[in-house]
N, C-alpha and C positions, 0 to 999 in steps of 0.2 A: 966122451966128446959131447960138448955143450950144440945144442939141437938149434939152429937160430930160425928164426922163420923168414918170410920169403923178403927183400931188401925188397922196399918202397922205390920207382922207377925215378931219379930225381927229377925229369922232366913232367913229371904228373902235375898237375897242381892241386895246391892244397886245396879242400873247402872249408868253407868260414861261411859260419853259420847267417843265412841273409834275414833280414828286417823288413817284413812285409812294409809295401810302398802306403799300405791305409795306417800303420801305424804311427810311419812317421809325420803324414797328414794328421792323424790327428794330434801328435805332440805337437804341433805347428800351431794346429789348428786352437791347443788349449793355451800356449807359450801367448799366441795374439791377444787370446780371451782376456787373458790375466794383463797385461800391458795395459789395454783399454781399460778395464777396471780401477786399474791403479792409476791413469791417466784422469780418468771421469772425476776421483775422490779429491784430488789435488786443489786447493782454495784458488778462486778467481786470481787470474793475475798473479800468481805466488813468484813467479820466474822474472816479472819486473817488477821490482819495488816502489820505485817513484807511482806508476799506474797502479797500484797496490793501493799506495796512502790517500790518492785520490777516489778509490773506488769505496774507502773505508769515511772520507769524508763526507762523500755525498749522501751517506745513511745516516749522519747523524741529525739530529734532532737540533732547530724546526729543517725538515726537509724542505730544500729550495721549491720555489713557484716553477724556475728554470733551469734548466741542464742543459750545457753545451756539450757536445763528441766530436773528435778530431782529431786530425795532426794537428802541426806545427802551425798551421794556417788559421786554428780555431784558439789551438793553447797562446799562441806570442800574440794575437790580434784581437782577440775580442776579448774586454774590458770588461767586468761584471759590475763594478761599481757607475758606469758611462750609460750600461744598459739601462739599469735599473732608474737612475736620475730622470734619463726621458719619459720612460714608462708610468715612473712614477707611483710604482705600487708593487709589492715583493719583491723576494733575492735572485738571481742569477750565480752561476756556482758554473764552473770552465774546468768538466771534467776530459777536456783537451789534452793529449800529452804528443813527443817528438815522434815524428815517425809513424805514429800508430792509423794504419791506413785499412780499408776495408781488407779480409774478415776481420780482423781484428776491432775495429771499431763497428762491426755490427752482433759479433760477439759479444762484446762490451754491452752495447744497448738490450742487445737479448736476454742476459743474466741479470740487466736490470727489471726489465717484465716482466723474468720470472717470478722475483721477488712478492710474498705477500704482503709485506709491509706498504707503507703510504708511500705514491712514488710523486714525483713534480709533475704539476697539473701540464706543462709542455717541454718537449724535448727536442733541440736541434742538433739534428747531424752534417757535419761537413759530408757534401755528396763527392766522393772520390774513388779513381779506378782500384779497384784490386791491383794490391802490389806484395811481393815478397822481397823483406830486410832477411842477407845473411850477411852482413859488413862487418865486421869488427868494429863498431860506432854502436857508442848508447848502451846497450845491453847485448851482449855479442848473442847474436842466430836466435833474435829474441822469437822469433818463429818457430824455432822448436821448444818453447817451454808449452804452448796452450796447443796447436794442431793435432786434432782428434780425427776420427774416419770420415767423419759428415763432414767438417769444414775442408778434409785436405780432398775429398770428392768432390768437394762444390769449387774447389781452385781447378781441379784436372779439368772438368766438364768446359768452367768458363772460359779456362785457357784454350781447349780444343778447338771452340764453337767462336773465339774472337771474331767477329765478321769483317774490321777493317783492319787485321794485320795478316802478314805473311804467313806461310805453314812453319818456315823457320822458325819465328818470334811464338809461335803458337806452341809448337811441341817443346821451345828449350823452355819455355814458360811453365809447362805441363810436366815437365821432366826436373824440374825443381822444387814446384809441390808436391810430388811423388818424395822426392828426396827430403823434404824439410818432414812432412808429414812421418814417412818413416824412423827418423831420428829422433822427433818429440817421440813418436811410441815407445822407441827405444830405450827413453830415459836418457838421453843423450844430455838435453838441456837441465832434466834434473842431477843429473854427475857434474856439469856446470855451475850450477848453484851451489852444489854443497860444498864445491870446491873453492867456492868464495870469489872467483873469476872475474865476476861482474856484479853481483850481489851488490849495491853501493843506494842505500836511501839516502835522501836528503828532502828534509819535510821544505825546505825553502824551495827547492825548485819544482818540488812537487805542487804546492799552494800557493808558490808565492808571495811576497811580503804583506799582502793583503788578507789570505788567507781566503779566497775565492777561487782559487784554480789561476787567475790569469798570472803571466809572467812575460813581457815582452821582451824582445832581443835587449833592446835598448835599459832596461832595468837590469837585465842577465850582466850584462858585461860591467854596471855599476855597482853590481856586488863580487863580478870577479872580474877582474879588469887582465885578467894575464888570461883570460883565456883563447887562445891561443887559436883554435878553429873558426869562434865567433869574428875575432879580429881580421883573419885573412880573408875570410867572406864579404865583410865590411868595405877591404882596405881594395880589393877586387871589383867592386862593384862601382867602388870612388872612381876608380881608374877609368873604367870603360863608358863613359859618358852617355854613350848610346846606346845602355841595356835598358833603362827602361822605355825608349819608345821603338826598340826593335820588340817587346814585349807585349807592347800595345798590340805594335802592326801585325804581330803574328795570330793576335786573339782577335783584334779586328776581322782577318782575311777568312778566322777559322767561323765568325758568325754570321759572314757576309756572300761564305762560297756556300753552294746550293751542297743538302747533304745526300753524299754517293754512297756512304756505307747503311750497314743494318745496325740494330741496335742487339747488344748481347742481351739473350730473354734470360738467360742463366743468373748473371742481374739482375732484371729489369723483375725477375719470378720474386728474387731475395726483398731486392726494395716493397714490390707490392706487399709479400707475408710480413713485414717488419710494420706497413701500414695499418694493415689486418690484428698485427696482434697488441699495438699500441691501441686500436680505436677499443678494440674488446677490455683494454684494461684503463677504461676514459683517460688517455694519454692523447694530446695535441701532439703529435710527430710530424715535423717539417725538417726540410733538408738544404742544406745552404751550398749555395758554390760561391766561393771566394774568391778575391780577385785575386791573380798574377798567376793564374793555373793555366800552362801548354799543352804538359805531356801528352800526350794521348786523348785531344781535346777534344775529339769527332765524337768519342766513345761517351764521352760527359756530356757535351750537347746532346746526342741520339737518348741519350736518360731523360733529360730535362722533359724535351717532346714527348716523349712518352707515356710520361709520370703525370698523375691526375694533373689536374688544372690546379695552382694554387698549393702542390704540396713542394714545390722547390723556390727556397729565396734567390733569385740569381742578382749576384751583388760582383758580378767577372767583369759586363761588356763596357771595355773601354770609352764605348760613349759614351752612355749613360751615369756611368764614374768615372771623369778623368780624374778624378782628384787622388787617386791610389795608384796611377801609373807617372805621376809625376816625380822626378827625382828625391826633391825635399821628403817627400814623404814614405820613401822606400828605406830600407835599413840594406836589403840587398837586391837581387835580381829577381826571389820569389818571396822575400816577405815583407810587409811595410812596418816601419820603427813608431815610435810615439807618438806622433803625430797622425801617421798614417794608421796607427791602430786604434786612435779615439775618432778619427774622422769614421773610419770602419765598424766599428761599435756603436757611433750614433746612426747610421745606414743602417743597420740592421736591428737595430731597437725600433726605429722607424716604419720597418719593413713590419712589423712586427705589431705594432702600435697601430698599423693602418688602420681611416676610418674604412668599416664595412671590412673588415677582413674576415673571415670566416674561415678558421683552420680543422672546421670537421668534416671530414669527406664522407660520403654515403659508398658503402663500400658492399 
């Protein structure tokens, strides 16, 4: 008679062997390590191409006197060949592209400072609020290709500490750069890329027919006339008669109402070290505000005030330039067309040009 030993109670539960809670900290902790490593080696801009080609043109040899950074407001409006006529001595180069709004355009400027090579004796940056693109437009979640620990920290903080919006607008704001930032570690936007998605250069729209960076709407659509987003913006803006001097009156009201908010220091900290580490690498750094800017226009004023005396071009207040809020010279409801972008080009060659202007700050 076979001898069985004693039946297991089925109600027992099995044990399975448990994984100390430090070990999986630190597979966490090494899984992170290695992301960011692999995040850090990746080439400037490799996830948008177009900003890619322009980042590759601006080191070429002779290196421009002038560098433009920007969105859309600096890439369709300011003219390098308009600039340079007035001034009358060296090149201008509009390393401007669509969309590309602070960090990202201080990213940009930063990896150019790091640079030992010879950089442009001055550099202008469009001054604009922190913004995150996840739209299917341009380069789909182009935020998650470059968002590393310290830029997606410095969206949380600034998001948090917004002074003149709501806690709503502040946390979903901070709960997106959480989210973007996580996904660039992830390699999200690198699986993106390789999958060909968006990947799409085009040295013309990059450069331009000129081959200085600028490209205005008004030229875009003379080399592609079907396109099809630029045209409804156009055909939208014809219609509604009265956007640009509801455009006016709103930036009017916004420089004329006494200011109730604070200004983000979280900002105000990034702008000043950007000041700091241009003067250390003999770089003139000035910061432009464009005309036909609303959004969040409290938050761009309280910068202006702020920021040393002399280190912001403001080229917005409808008074002072009505000639950028008049229809003729608008393409749509926030950018001005060809007319409106030489009128704008020579304002800021100007600004620029001033007798007695002195763009070295003692810092």
């Amino acid at each position: 008679m076979n001898q069985r030993g004693p039946i297991p109670n089925a109600t027992t539960p099995r044990s399975w062997p448990r994984r100390p809670w430090s070990a999986v900290l630190v597979s966490l902790l090494v899984c992170a390590a290695t992301l960011c490593i692999v995040h850090s080696t990746l080439p400037p801009f490799w996830g948008v191409p177009n900003l890619a080609i322009k980042w590759d043109a601006l080191h070429r040899d002779p290196i421009p006197q002038r560098a433009l950074i920007g969105s859309s407001r600096i890439y369709r409006q300011a003219i390098p060949s308009i600039i340079d006529s007035v001034i009358g001595q060296g090149r201008t180069f509009n390393a401007g592209y669509a969309a590309t709004f602070p960090p990202a355009t201080y990213e940009f400027l930063e990896q150019l400072l790091r640079e030992e090579r010879q950089l442009p004796e001055e550099i202008l940056v469009e001054l604009s609020n922190y913004m995150l693109f996840e739209e299917a437009n341009l380069e789909d979640h182009r935020y998650w290709y470059y968002l590393g620990p310290r830029e997606g920290w410095g969206l949380v903080r600034h998001a948090l500490f917004l002074p003149n919006q709501p806690r709503t607008e502040r946390l979903g704001f901070a709960a997106r750069a959480v989210r973007a930032t996580t996904c660039s570690l992830l390699g999200l936007g690198l699986a993106d890329h390789l999958l060909a998605a968006t990947a799409d250069t085009d040295t013309l729209l990059a450069l331009g027919p000129a081959g200085d960076g600028g490209l205005t709407l008004e030229t875009l659509l003379r080399y592609r006339p079907d396109d099809e987003g630029q045209l409804a913006r156009r055909a939208t803006f014809r219609a509604d008669t009265l956007a640009a001097q509801r455009r006016a009156v709103g930036l009017r009201h916004l420089y004329e109402r006494p200011s109730t908010g604070g200004v983000s220091l979280v900002h105000l900290s990034r702008l000043t070290a950007l000041l700091d580490m241009a003067h250390s690498r003999g770089v003139r750094l000035r910061f432009v505000l464009p005309p036909l800017w609303i959004d969040r226009g409290e938050d761009l004023l309280a910068l202006v005030h702020a920021l040393p005396d002399g280190a912001v071009i403001d080229l917005c207040h409808p008074d002072s330039f009505p000639q950028f809020y008049r229809p003729e010279n608008m393409f749509d409801a926030g950018h001005l067309n060809d007319r409106g972008a030489r009128l704008f080009s020579m304002e800021l060659a100007r600004a620029l040009h001033a007798p007695g202007h002195n763009p070295e700050f003692a810092r």
